[in-house]
C-alpha positions as CSV (number, residue, x, y, z in Angstrom):
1,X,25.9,79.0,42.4
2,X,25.2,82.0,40.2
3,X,28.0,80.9,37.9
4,X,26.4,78.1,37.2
5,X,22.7,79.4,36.5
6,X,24.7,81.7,34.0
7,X,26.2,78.9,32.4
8,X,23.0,76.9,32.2
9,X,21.2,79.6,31.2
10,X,23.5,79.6,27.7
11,X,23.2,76.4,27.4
12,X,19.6,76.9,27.2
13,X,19.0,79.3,24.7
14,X,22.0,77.1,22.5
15,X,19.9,74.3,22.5
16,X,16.4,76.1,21.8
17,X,17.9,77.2,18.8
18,X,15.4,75.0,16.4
19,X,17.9,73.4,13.8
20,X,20.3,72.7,16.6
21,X,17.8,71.2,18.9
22,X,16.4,68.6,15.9
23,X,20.0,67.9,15.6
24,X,20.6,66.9,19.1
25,X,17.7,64.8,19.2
26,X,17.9,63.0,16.3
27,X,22.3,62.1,17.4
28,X,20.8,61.2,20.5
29,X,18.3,58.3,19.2
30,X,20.8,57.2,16.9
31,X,23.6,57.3,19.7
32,X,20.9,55.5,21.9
33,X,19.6,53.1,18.8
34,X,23.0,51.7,17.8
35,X,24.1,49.2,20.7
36,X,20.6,47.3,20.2
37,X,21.1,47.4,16.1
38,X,24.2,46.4,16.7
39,X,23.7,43.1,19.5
40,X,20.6,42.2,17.5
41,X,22.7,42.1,14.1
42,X,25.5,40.5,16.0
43,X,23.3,37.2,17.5
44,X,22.0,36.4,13.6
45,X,24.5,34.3,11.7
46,X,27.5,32.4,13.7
47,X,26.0,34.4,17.1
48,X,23.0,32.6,17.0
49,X,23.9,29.6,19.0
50,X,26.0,31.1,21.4
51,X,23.1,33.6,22.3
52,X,20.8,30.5,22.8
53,X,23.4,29.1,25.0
54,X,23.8,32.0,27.2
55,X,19.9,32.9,27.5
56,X,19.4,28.6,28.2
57,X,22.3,29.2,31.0
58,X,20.0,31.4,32.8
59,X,16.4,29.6,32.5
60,X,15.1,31.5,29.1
61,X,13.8,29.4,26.5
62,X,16.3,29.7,23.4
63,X,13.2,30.1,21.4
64,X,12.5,33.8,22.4
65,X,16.0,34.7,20.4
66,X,13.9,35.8,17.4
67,X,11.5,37.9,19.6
68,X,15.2,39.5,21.1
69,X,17.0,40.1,17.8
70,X,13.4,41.4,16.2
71,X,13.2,44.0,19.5
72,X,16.7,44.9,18.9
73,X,16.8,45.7,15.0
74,X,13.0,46.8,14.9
75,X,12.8,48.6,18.5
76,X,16.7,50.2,17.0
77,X,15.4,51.4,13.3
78,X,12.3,52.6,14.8
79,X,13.8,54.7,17.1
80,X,16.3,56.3,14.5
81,X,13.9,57.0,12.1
82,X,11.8,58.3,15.0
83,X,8.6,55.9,14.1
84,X,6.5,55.2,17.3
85,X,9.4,56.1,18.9
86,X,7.5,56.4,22.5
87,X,6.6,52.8,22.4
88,X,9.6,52.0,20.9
89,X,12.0,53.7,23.3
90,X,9.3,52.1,26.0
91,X,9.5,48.6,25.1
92,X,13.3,48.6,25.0
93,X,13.7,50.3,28.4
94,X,12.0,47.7,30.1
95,X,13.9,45.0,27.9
96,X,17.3,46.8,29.2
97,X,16.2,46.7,32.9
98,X,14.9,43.2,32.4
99,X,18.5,42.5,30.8
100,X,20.0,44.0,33.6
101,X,18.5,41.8,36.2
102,X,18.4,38.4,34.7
103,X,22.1,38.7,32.7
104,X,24.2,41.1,34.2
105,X,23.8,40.4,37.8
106,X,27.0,38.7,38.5
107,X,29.3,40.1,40.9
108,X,32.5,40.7,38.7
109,X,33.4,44.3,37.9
110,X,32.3,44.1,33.9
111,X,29.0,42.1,34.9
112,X,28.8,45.2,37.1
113,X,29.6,47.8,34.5
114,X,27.3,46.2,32.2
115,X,24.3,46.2,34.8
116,X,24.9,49.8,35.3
117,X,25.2,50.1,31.3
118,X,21.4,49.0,31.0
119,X,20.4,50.6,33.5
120,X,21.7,54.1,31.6
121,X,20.4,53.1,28.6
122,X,17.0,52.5,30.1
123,X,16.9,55.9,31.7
124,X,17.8,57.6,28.4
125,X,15.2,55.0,27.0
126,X,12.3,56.7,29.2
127,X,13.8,60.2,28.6
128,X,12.3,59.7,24.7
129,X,9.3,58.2,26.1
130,X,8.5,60.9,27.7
131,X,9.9,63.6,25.3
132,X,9.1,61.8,22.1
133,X,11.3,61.8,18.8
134,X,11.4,65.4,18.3
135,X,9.6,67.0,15.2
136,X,12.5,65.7,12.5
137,X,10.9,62.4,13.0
138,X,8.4,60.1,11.0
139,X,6.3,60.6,14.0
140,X,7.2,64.8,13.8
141,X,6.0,65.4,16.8
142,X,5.9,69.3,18.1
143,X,7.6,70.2,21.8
């Protein structure tokens, strides 16, 4: 167990190293930022319809699909540029565990995977709603 304490103990005073730590944090919100950048670009144009289809297959109005894509690209850009990024981080936690429940809750292994995907994604999600963007942020928030 000692071992261990050692190792996180480096680990520690690695990361509290100030230009490393803004570094992490700010490859972390982009890490976390680009799947939802990414589906929301990916349901404008020819994904459109198909992303109607699939939200009318499981009792959602097609007409939230702008409200989606906005949360996605906004809720994304926001948190990379670290601009409100509690609320924003917030707001797409719940929309990854709503996701979760109403789209992924098939019982096939990659319906599976993907539940468990969200369910990451939202607890990484809350981590930066409760830690905030860092202080290399538009919101430059001090730890």
């Amino acid at each position: 167990m000692e071992f261990f304490r050692n190792i996180n103990r480096h680990v520690i005073g690695i990361v509290a190293t100030p230009a490393l730590n803004a570094t992490l944090i700010i490859v972390a919100r982009v890490l976390m930022a680009w799947i939802f950048i990414g589906a929301g670009l990916s349901k404008l144009g020819a994904g459109y319809a198909g992303t109607q289809g699939y939200m009318a297959s499981v009792g959602l109005p097609g007409e939230l699909l702008p409200l989606v894509i906005l949360l996605e690209i906004g809720g994304g850009i926001a948190l990379v540029l670290g601009f409100q990024a509690r609320l924003a981080a917030l707001a797409l936690a719940i929309f990854s565990i709503v996701s979760a429940f109403m789209f992924h809750g098939a019982t096939d292994q990659m319906q599976q995977i993907m539940f468990m995907k969200n369910l990451a994604m939202a607890g990484g999600l809350l981590a930066f709603t409760v830690f905030g963007a860092g202080r290399i942020s538009m919101d430059g928030e001090q730890r």
